[in-house]
N, C-alpha and C positions, 0 to 999 in steps of 0.2 A: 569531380574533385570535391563539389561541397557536398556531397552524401559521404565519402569518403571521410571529410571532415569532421561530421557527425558519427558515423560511427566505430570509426577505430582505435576514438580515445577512450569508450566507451568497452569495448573488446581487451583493448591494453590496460585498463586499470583493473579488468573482471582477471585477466590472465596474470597480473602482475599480484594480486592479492593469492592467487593459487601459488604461484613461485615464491613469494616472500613464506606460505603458509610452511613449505615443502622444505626451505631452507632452516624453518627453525627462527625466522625474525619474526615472525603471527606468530603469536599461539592461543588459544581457546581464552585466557586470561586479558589479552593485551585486545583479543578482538570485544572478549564483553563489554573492557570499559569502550573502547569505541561506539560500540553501541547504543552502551545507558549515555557517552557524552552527546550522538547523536538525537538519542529520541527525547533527554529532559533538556536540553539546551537547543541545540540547533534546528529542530525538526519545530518546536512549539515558537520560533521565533521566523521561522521561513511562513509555518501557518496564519502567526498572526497578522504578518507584512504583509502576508497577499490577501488575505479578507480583510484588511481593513481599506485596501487599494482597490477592493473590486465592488461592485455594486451588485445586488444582491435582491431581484425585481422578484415579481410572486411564479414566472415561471423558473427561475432557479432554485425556489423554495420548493414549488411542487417537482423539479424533479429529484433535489435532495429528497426527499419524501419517498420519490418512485424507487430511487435503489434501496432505500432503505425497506420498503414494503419488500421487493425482488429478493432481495439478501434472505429477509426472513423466509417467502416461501422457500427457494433454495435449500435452507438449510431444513426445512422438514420435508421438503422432497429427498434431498439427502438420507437424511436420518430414516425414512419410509425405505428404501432400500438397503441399508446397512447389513443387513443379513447376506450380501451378495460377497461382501468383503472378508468373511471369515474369521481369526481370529484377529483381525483389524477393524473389525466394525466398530468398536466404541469410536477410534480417533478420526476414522476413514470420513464420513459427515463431514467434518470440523476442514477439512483439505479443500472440500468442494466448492467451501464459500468462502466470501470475506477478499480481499486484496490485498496487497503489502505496496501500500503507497509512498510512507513516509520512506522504506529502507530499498524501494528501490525504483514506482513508478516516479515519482518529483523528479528524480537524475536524470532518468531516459526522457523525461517529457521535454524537460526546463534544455537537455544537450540538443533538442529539436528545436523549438521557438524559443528558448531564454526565459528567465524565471519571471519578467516582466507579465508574462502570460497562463503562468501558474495559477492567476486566479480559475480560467475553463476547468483545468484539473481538480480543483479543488470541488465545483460546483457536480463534478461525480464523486469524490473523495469522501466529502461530508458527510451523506449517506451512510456511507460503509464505514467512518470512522464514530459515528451516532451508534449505528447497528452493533459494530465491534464489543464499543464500552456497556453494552445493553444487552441484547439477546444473545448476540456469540457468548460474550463473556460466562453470561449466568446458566446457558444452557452445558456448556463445555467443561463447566465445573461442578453440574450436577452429576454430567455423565461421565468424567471421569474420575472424580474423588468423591459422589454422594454428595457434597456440600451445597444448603441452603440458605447459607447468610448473606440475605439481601442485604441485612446491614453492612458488613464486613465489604461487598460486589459495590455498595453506591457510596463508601468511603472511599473505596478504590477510583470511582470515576470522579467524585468530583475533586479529589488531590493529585488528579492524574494532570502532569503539565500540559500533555496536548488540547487535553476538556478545558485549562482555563486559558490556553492562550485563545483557542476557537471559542470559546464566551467572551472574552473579553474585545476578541476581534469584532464579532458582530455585533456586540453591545455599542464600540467607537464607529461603525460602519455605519450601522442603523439613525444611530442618534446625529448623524454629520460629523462627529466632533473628528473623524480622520478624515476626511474632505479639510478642514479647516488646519488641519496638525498640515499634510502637505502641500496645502496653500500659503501656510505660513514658515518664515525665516527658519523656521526650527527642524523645516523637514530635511534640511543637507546635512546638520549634525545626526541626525535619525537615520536616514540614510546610510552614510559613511559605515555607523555603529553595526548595524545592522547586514551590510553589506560584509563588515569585516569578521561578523560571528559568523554567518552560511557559507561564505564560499567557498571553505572546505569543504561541504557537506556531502556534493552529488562524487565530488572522489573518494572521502571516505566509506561513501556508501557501497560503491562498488569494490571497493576493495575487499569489503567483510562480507558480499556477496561470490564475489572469486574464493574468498578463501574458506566460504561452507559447502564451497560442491563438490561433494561426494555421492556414491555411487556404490550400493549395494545390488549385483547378479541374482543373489537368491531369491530375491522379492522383488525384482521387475515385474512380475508378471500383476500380481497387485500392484502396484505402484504404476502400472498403465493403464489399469481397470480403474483406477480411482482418477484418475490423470482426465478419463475419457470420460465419466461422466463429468467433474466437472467441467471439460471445454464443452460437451451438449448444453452442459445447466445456462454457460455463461452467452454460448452462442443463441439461444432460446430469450435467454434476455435482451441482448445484443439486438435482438428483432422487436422486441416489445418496446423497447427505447425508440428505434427508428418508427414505429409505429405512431408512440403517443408525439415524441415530441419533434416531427421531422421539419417540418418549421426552423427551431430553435438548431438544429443538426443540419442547417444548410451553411451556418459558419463551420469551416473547412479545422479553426482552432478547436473548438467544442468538440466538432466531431470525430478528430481524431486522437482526442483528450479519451473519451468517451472508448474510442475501441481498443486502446492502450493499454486502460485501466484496467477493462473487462480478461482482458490478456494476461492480465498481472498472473504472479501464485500467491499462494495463499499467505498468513502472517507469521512473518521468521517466530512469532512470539511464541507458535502455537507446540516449541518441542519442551516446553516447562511447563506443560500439565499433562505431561507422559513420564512416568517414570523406570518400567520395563525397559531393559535395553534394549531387547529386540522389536519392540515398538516405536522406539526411540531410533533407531536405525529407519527406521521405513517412512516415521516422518519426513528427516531429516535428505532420504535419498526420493523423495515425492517431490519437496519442496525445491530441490537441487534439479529434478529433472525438468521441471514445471518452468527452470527458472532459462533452461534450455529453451524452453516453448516461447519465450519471453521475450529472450533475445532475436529469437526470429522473428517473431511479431514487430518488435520494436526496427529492425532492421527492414519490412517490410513497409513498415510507416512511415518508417524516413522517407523512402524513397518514393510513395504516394503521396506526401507533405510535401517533397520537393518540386 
């Protein structure tokens, strides 16, 4: 009953965002603002809650580092192959790597242990959310629109809400001053506030996750070729993590933080630097299939967590 607990709220809000999408109450306009309300509001204030709540030792720093190192090779291991992908090679790379934390693994983790434990998630997140605003960013917008404004690419990250609410979270971490904020009288007004902006989140998350999966026939067969190296790319990592930090991977939370995440697809962000429509379909039916692999993963976790 309590795996069950866990996963079929989880099922029913993915199914129930497909139904609403089908009736005509979603629609493409009503899910965007959900999602810019998710990622500049509620996503940058779930981040800074739990980094400012988690302690942050030099092997958590070195393993933010390891994905972020991991990510980068990936995506030129990636991009070294593209030529296999055909006329999807430019976006095909960009599928392989990277994770979608904020829109969908935080939901699935936090409906497992509760968001109190969000900080293990975050200590693989950071990584790939460094990596994202940095190398994904500036390489994926070389290669798909020519564009080299590093100025323009590092105005983007540092206005971007999740980059300051993750500065500003380790800045208060680092320095004690959030040790002392929830030690002090003022941390149940903080709380409350806080509590009362997120906890829509992991529903709404799922629901604009249900109601982007679609599914293009003509292009499966790419859309599984891409599918398949990234789970090699991720399962290869998946081993280099148990490797360096098996130690730190003997907390059972970590660790299945860790193979969650690796699990993830890639970032809903990534079908607004495709402009072709029929590119534009194959992302969108990759990221949709992927998101298949996702669930089942998550559904396997439960029940190894359990």
């Amino acid at each position: 009953m309590g795996i069950i607990s866990i996963i079929f709220p989880v099922l029913m809000m993915m199914a129930l965002g497909k139904i609403l999408g089908m009736r005509g109450i979603l629609d493409d306009h009503t899910v965007d603002s959900l999602k810019k309300l998710i990622a500049d509001i509620m996503l940058p204030v779930t981040l800074f809650d739990a980094i400012l709540q988690t302690v942050f030792d030099g092997r958590s720093l070195l393993m933010i580092l390891a994905v972020f190192i991991l990510f980068t090779l990936m995506l030129f291991t990636a991009r070294a192959l593209r030529r296999h992908f055909g006329e999807f090679s430019g976006i095909a790379p960009y599928l392989c790597v990277s994770i979608e934390g904020g829109m969908m693994g935080y939901a699935l983790y936090t409906s497992i242990y509760g968001s109190g434990e969000l900080g293990n998630y975050l200590k693989i997140d950071l990584g790939n959310i460094f990596f994202a605003f940095t190398v994904f960013l500036f390489m994926i917008k070389t290669d798909m629109s020519g564009s080299r404004d590093l100025k323009k690419i590092f105005r983007g990250f540092i206005t971007s809400p999740i980059v300051i609410a993750v500065a500003l979270g380790f800045i208060l971490s680092i320095t004690g001053v959030g040790q002392l904020l929830i030690s002090s009288g003022l941390y149940q007004f903080y709380s409350s506030v806080v509590g009362m902006v997120t906890a829509p989140m992991s529903a709404l998350v799922l629901l604009t996750v249900g109601y982007g999966l679609e599914f293009s026939r003509e292009i499966m067969g790419q859309v599984i070729k891409v599918s398949a190296l990234r789970l090699l790319l991720y399962m290869l990592a998946l081993g280099a993590m148990f490797i360096v930090f098996r130690e730190d991977l003997e907390d059972a939370h970590l660790r299945y933080a860790l193979i969650l995440a690796f699990f993830m697809p890639g970032q809903f962000i990534t079908p607004v630097y495709v402009d072709e429509q029929r590119q534009l379909k194959f992302v969108s039916t990759q990221l949709s299939f992927y998101s298949l692999i996702s669930i089942a993963a998550f559904i396997v976790i439960s029940i190894m967590a359990a």
